[in-house]
N, C-alpha and C positions, 0 to 999 in steps of 0.2 A: 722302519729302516729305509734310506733311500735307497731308489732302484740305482745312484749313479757309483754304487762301487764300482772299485774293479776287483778281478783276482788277476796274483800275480804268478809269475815260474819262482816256483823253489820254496825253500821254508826261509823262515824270518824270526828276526830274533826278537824283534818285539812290532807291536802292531803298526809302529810309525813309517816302517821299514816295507811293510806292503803286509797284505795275505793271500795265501792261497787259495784254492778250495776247501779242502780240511780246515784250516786256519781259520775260515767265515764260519764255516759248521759250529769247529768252538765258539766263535763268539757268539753265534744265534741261540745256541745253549748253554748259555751261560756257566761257560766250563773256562779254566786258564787259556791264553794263547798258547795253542801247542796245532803238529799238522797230526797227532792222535788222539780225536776225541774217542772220550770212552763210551759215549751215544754213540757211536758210529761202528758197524761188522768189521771187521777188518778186511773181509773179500771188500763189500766197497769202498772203503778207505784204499786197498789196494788200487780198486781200479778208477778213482775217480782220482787217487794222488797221482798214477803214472797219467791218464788221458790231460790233465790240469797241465804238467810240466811235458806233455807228448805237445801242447796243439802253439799254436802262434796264437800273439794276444789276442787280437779280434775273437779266432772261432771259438778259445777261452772261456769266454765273456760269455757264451752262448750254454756251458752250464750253471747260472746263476739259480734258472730259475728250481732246478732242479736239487738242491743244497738242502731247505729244510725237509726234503723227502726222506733225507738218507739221517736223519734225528730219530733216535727211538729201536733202530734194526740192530743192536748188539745184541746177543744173546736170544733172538729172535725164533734163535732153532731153523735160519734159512741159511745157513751158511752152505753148506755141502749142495744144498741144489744148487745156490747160485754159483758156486765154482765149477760145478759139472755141468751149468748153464755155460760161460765161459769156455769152459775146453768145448761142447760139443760146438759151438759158433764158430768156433779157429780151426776147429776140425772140418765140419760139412758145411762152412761157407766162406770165410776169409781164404782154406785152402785151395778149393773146385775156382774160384773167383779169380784167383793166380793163377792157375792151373788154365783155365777157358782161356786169361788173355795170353798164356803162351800159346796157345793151339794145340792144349793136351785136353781135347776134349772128354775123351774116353775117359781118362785119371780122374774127372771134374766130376763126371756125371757116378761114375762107382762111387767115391768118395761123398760124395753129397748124398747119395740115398743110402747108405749106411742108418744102422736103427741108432734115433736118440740116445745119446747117455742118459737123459731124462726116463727112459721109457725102459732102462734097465739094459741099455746097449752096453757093452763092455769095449775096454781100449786096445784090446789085441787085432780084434778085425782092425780097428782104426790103424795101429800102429804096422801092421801088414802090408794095409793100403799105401799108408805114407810112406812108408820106406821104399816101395816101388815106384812112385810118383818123385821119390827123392833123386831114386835113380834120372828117372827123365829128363829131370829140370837139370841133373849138373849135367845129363847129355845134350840136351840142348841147349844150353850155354856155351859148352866145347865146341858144341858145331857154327856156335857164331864166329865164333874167333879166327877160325878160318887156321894158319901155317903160325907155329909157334911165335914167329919173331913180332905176331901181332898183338901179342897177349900181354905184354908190360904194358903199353898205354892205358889199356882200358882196364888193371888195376884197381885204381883211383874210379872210373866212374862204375866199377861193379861195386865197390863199396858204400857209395854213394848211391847208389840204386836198391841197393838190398838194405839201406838205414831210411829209404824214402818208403819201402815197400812195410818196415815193420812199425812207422809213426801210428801215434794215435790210438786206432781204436785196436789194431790189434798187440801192439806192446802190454793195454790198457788189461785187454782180455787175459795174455797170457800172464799177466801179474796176478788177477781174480784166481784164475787157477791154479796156479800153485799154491793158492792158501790151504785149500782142502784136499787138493788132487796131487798131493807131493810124488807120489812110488816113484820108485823106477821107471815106470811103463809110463806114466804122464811126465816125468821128466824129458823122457824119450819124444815124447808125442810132441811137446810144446816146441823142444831143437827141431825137430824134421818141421814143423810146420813153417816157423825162421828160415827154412834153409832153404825150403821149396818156392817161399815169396820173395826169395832176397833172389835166386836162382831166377829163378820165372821175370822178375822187375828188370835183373842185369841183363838176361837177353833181348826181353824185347826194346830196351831200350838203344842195346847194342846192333839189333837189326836193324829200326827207325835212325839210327847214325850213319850205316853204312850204305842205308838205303835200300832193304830189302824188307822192310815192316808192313807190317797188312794198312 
């Protein structure tokens, strides 16, 4: 196969039209064109279809070489670590990550040395944690904006800040984890995680505006 494919954003209705990532997977194993092959887990089908349609074409291109790894892992019996792989990533390092660049360091560092879900960590310390670090972030946010009549402009670029905060790998991740880590309590877990990076992304971006940014 030539190395000069590309993959594209989105599904297609036939090959001519483009493919995506999943889309290549089918054709490398010689499955219909479809973005759900049946060689494929569905946690990474989850997370390779949002990271594919998360990134801009270039960084894209940058999972090729990684396509037929994921050939063979349906039914593997890895499903539930890799989604408990996912949630604990979003939990003790995409969140502490947000967290340090606001200047909540304390939040970062509790959070991140929380025990493994891997290692039989449960989501209630996690989700504890995060609802007090949720607190934070929407206090610190409030405290940028300074006197109410300031807070319509920056609207627009807090939404914009918290959809730049959730591209990529962590959209990717919280999509993995909901395949197997659906409850209540990882529902909860995966919104606080969103709200604390969208939070954390809108103020500092709104301190480095107004000129108060480290």
């Amino acid at each position: 196969m030539s190395n000069d494919y590309r993959l594209s954003y989105g599904t297609h209705a036939t090959p001519e039209d483009g493919r995506c990532a999943m889309e290549w997977v089918s054709y490398l194993a010689g499955e219909p064109h479809s973005d759900h092959p049946a060689c494929v887990s569905p946690v990474v089908r989850a997370f390779c279809t949002t990271l594919n349609d998360s990134l801009e074409d270039g960084p894209r291109q940058r999972l090729r070489p990684y396509l037929a790894r994921t050939i063979g892992t349906a039914g593997d019996g890895f499903d539930e670590a890799r989604s408990l792989m996912a949630m604990d990533w979003l939990t003790r390092t995409y969140v502490p990550r947000w967290l340090a660049v606001a200047g909540l360091t304390e939040s970062a560092q509790h959070i991140a040395g929380l025990e493994p879900l891997l290692d039989g960590g449960e989501l209630r310390p996690a989700l504890d944690a995060l609802a007090a670090a949720r607190r934070q972030t929407r206090a610190t946010w409030s405290a940028t904006l300074g006197t109410p009549r300031a807070w319509a402009p920056w609207a627009a670029g807090r939404a914009a800040a918290r959809e730049a905060a959730w591209a990529s790998a962590g959209a990717a991740a919280w999509a993995a984890a909901r395949v197997a880590v659906g409850d209540i309590e990882g529902d909860r877990v995966r919104a606080m995680a969103r709200e604390i990076a969208g939070d954390s992304a809108a103020a500092v971006a709104r301190s480095f505006r107004s000129g108060t940014g480290r």
